[in-house]
PyMOL Python script that loads the backbone (N, CA, C, O; Angstrom):
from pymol import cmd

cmd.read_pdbstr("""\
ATOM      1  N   UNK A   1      10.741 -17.606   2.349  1.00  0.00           N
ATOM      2  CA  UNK A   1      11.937 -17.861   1.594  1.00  0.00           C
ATOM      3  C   UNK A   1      12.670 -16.539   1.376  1.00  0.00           C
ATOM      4  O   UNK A   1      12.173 -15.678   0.650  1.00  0.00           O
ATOM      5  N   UNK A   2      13.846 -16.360   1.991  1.00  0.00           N
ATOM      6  CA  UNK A   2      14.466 -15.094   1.708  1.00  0.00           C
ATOM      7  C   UNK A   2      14.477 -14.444  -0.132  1.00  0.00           C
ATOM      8  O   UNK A   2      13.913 -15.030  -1.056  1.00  0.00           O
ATOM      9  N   UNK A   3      14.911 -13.724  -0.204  1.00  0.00           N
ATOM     10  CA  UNK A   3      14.635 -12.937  -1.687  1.00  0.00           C
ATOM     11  C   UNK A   3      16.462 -13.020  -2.366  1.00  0.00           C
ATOM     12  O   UNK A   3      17.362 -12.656  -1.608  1.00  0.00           O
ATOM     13  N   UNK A   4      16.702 -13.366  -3.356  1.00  0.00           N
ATOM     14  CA  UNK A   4      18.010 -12.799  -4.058  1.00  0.00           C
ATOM     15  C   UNK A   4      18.282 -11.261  -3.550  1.00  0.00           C
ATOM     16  O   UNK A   4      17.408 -10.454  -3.234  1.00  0.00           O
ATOM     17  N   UNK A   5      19.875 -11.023  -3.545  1.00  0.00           N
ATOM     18  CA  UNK A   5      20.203  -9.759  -2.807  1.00  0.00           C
ATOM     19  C   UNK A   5      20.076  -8.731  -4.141  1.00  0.00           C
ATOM     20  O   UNK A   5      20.254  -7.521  -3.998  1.00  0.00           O
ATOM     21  N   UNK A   6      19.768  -9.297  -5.386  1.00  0.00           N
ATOM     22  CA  UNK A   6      19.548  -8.612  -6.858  1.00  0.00           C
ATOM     23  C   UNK A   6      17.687  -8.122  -6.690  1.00  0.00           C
ATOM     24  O   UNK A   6      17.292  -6.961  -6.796  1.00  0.00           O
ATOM     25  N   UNK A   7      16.824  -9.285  -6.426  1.00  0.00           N
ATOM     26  CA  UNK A   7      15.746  -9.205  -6.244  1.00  0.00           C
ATOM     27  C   UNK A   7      15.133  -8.076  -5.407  1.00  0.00           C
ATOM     28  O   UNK A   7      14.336  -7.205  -5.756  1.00  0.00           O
ATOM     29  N   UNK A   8      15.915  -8.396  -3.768  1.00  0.00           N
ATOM     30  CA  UNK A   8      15.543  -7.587  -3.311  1.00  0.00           C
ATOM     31  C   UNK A   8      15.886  -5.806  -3.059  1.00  0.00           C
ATOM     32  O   UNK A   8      15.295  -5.079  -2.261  1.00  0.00           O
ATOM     33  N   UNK A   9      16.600  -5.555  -3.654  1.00  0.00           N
ATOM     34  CA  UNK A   9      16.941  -4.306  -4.687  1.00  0.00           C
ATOM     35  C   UNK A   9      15.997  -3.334  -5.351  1.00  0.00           C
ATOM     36  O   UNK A   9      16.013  -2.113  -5.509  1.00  0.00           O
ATOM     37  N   UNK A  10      14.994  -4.509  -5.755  1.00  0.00           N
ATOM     38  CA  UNK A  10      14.110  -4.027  -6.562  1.00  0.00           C
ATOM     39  C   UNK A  10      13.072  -3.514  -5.866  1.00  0.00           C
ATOM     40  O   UNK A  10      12.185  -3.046  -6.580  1.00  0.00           O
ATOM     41  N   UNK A  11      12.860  -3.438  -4.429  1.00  0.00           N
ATOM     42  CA  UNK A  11      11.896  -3.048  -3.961  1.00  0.00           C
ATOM     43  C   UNK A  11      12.330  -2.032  -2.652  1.00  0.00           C
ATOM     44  O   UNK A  11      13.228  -2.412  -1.901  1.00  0.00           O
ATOM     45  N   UNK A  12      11.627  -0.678  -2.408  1.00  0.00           N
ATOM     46  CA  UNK A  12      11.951   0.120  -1.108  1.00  0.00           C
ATOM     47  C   UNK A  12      11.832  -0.753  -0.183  1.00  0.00           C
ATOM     48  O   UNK A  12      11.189  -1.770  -0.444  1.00  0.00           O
ATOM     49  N   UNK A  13      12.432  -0.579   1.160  1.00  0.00           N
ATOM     50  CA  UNK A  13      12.185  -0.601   2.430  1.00  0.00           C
ATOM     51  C   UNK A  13      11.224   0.320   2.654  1.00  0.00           C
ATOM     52  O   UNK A  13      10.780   1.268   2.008  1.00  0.00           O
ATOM     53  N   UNK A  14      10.933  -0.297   4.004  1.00  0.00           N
ATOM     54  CA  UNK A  14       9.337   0.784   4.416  1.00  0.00           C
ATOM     55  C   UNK A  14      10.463   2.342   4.751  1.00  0.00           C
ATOM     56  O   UNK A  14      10.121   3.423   4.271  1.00  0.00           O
ATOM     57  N   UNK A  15      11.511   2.245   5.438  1.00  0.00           N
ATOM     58  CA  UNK A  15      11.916   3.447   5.707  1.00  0.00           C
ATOM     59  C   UNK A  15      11.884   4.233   4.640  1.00  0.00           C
ATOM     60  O   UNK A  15      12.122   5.398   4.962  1.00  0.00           O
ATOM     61  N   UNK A  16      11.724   4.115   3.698  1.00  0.00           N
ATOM     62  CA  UNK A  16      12.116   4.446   2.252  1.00  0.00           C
ATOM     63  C   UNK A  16      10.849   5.461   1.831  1.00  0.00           C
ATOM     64  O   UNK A  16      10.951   6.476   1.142  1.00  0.00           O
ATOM     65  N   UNK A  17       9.862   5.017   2.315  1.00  0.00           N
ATOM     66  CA  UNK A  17       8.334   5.330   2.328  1.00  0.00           C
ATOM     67  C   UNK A  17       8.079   6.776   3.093  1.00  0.00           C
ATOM     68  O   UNK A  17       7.934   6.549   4.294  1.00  0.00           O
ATOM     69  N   UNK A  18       7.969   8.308   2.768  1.00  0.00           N
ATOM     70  CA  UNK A  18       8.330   9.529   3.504  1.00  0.00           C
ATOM     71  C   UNK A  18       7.291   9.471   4.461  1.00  0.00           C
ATOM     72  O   UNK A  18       6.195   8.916   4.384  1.00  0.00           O
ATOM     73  N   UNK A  19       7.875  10.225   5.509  1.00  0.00           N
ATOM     74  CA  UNK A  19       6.713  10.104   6.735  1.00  0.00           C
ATOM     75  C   UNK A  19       5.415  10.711   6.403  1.00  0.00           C
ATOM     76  O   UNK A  19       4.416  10.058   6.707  1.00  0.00           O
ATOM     77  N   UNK A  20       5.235  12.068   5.723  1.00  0.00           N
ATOM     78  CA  UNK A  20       3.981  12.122   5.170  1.00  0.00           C
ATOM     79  C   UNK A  20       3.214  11.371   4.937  1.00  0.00           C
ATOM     80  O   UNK A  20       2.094  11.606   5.389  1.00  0.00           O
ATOM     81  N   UNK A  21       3.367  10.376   4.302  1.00  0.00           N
ATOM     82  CA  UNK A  21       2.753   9.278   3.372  1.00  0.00           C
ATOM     83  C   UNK A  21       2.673   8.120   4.097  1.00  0.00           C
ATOM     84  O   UNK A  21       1.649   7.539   3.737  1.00  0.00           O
ATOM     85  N   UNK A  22       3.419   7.314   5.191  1.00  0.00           N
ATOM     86  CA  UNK A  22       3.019   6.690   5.970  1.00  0.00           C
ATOM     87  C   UNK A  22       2.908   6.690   6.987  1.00  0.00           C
ATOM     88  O   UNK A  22       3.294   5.803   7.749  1.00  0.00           O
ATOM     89  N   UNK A  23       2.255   7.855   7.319  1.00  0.00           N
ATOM     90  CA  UNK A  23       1.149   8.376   8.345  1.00  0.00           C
ATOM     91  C   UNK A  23      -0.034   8.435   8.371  1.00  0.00           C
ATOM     92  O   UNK A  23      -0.808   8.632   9.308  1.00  0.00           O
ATOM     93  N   UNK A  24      -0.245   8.211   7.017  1.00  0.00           N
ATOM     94  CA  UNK A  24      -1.553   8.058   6.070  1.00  0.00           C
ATOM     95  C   UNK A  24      -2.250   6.559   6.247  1.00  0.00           C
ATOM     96  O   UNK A  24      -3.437   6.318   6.027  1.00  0.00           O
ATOM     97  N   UNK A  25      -1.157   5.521   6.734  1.00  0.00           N
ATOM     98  CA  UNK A  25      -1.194   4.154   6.042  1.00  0.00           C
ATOM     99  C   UNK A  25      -2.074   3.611   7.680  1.00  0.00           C
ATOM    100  O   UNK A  25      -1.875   4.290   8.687  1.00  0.00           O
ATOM    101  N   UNK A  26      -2.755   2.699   7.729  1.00  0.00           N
ATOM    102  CA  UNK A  26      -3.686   2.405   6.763  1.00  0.00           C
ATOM    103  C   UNK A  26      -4.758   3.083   6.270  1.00  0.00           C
ATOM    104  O   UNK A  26      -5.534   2.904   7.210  1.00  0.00           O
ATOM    105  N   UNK A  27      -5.447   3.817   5.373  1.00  0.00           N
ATOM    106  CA  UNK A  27      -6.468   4.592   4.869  1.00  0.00           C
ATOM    107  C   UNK A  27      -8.432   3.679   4.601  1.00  0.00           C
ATOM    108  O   UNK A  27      -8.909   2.793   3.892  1.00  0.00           O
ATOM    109  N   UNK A  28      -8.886   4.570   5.607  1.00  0.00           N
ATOM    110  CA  UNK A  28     -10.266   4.234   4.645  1.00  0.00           C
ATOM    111  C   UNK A  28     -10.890   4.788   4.002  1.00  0.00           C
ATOM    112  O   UNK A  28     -11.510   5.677   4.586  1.00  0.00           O
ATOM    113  N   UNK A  29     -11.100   4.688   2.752  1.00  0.00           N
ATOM    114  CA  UNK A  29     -11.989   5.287   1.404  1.00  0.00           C
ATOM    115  C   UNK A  29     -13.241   5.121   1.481  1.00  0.00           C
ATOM    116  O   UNK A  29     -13.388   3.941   1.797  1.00  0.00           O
ATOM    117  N   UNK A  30     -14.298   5.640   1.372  1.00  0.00           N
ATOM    118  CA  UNK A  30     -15.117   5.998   1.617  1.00  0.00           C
ATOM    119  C   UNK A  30     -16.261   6.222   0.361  1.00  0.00           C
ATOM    120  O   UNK A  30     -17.461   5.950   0.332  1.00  0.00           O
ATOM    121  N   UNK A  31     -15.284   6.890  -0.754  1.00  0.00           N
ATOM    122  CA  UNK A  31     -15.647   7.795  -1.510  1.00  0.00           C
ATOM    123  C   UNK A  31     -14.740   7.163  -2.667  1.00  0.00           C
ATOM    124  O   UNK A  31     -13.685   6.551  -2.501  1.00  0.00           O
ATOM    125  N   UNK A  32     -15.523   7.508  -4.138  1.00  0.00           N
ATOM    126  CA  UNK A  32     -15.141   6.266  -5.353  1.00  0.00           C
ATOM    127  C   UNK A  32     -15.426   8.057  -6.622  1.00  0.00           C
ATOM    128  O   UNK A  32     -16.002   9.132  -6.452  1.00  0.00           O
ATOM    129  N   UNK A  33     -14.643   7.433  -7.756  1.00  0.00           N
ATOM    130  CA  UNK A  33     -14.860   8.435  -8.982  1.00  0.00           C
ATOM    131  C   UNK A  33     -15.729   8.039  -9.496  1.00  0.00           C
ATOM    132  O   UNK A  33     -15.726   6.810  -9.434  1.00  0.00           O
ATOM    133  N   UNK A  34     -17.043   8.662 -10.334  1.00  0.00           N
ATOM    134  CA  UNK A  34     -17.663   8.334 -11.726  1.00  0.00           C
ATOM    135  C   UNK A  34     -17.763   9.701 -12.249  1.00  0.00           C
ATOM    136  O   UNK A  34     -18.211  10.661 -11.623  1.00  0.00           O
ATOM    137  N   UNK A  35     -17.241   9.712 -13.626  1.00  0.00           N
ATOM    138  CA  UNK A  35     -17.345  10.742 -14.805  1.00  0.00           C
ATOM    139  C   UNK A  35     -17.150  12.145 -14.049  1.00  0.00           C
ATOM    140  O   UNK A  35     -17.913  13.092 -14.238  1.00  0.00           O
ATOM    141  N   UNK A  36     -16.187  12.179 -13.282  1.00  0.00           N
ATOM    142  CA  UNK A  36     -15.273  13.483 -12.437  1.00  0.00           C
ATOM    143  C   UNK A  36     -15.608  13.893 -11.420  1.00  0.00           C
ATOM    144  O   UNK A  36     -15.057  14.806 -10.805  1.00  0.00           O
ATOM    145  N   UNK A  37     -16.921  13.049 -10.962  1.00  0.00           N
ATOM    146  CA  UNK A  37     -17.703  13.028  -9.595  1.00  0.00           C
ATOM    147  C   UNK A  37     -17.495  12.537  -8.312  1.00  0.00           C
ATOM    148  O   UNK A  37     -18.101  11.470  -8.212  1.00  0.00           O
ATOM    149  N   UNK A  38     -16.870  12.851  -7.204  1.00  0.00           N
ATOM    150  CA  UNK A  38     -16.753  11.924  -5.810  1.00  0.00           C
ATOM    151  C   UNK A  38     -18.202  10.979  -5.664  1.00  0.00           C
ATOM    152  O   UNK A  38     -19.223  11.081  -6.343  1.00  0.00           O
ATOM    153  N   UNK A  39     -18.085  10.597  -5.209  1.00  0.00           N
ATOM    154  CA  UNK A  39     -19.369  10.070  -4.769  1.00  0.00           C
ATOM    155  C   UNK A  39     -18.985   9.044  -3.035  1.00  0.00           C
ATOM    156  O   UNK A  39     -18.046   8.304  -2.742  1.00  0.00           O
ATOM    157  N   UNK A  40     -20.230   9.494  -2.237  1.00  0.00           N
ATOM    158  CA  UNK A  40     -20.058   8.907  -1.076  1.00  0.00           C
ATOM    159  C   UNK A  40     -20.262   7.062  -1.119  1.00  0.00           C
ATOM    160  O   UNK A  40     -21.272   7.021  -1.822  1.00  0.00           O
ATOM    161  N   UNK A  41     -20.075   6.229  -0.944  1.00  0.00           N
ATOM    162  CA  UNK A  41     -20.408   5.346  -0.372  1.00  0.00           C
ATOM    163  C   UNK A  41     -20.448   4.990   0.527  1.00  0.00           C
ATOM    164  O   UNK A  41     -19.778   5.407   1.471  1.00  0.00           O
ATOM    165  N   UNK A  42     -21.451   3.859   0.568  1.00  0.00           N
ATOM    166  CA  UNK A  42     -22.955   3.493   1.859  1.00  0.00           C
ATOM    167  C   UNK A  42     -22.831   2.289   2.007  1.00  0.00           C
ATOM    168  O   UNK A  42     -22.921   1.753   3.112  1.00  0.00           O
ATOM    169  N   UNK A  43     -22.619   1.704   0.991  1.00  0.00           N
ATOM    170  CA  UNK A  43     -22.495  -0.143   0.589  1.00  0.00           C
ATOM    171  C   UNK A  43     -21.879  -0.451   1.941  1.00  0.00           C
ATOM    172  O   UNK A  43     -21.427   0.246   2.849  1.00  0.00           O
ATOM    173  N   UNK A  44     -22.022  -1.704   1.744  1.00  0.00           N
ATOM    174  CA  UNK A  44     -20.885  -2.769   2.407  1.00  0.00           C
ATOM    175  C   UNK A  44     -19.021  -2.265   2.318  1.00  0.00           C
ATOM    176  O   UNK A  44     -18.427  -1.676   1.415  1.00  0.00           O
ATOM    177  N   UNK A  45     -18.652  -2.650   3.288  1.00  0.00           N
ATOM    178  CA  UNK A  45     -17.240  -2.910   2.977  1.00  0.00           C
ATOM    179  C   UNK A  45     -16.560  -3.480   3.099  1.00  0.00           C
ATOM    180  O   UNK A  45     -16.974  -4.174   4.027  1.00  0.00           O
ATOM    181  N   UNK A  46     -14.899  -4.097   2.653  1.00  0.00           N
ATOM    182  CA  UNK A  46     -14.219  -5.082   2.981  1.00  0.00           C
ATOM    183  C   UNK A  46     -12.834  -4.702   3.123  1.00  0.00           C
ATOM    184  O   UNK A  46     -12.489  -3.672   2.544  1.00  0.00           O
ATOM    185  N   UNK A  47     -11.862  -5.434   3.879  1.00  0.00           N
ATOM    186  CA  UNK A  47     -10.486  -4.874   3.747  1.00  0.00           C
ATOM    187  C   UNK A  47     -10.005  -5.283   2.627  1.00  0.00           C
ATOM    188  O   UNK A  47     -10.634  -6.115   1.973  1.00  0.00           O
ATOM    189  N   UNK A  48      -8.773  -4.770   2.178  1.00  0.00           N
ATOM    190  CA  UNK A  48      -8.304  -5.290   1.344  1.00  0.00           C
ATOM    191  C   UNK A  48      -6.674  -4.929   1.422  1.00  0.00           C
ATOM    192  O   UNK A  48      -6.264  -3.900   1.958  1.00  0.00           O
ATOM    193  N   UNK A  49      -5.776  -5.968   0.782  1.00  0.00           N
ATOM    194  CA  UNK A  49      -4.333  -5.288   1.199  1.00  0.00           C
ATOM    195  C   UNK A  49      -3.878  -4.570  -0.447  1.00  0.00           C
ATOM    196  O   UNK A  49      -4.374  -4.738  -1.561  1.00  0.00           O
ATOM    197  N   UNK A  50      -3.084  -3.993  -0.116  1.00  0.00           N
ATOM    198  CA  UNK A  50      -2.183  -3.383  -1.336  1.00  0.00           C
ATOM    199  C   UNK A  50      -1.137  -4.412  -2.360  1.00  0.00           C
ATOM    200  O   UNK A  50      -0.327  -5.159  -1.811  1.00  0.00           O
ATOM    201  N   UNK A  51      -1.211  -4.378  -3.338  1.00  0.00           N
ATOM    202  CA  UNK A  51       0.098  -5.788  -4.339  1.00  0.00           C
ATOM    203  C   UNK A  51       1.281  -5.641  -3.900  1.00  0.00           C
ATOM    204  O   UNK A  51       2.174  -6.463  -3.695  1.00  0.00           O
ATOM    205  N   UNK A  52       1.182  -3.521  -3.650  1.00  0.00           N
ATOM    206  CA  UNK A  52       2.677  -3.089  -3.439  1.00  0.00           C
ATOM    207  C   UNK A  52       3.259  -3.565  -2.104  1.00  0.00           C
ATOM    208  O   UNK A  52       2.782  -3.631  -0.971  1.00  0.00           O
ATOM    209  N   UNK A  53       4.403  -3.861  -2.605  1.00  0.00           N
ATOM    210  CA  UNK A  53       4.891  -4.540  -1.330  1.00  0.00           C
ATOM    211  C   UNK A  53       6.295  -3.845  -0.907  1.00  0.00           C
ATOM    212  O   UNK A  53       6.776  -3.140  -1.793  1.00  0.00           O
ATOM    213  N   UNK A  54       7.053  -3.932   0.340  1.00  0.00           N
ATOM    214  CA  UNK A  54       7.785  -3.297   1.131  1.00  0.00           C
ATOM    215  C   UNK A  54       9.189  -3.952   1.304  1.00  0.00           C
ATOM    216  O   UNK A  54       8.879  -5.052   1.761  1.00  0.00           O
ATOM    217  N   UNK A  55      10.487  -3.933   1.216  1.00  0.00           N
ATOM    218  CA  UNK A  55      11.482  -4.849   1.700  1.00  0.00           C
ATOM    219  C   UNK A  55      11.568  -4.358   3.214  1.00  0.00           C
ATOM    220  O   UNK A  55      11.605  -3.222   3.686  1.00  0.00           O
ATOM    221  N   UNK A  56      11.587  -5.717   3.855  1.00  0.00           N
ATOM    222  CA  UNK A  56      11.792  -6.177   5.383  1.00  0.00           C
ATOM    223  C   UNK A  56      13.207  -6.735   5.836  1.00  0.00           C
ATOM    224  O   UNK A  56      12.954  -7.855   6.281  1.00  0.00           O
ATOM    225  N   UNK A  57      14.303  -6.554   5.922  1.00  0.00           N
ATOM    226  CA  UNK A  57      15.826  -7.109   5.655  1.00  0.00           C
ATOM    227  C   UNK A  57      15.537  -7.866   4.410  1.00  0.00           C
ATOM    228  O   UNK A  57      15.565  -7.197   3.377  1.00  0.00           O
ATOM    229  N   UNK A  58      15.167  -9.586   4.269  1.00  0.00           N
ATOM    230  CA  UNK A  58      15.360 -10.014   3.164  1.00  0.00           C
ATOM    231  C   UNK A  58      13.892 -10.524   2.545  1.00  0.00           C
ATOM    232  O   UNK A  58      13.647 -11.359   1.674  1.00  0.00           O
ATOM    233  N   UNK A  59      12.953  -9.612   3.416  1.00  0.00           N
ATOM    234  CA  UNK A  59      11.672 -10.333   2.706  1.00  0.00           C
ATOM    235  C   UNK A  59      10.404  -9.387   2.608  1.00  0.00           C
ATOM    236  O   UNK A  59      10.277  -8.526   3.479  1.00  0.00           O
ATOM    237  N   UNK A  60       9.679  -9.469   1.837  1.00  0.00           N
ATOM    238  CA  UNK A  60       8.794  -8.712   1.286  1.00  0.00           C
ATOM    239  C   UNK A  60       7.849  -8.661   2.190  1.00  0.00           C
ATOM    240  O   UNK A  60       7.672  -9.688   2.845  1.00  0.00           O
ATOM    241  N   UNK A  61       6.734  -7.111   2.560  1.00  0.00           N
ATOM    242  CA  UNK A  61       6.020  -7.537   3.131  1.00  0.00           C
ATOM    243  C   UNK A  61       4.894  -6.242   2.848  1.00  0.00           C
ATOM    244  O   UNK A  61       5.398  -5.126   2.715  1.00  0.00           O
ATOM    245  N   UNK A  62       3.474  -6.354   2.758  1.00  0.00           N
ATOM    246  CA  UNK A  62       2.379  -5.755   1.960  1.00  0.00           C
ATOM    247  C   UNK A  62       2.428  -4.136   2.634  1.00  0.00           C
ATOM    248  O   UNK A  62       1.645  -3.276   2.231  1.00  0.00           O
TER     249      UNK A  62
END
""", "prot")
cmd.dss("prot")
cmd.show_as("cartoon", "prot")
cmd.util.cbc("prot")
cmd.orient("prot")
């Protein structure tokens, strides 16, 4: 469903996003905080997408 032209306002375009930073994209973490500590993880893992989302001409996209 396209977005209101007010709505979609409210959100960058990916161009919008500096190349530094999505050059980065997609990232795997590895490594988690406890009490100011990196710590490696070993566990299992899963993907997961981001909430933040991107304007695409008139539609949002993760």
């Amino acid at each position: 469903m396209p977005l209101s032209p007010a709505l979609a306002d409210l959100f960058p375009s990916a161009s919008a996003i500096p190349a530094d930073y999505a050059a980065a994209l997609p990232c795997d973490s590895k490594e988690y905080l406890i009490g100011g500590e990196l710590r490696a993880w070993g566990g299992p893992m899963q993907e997961i997408h981001s909430p933040i989302l991107v304007r695409e001409g008139q539609e949002l996209q993760p």
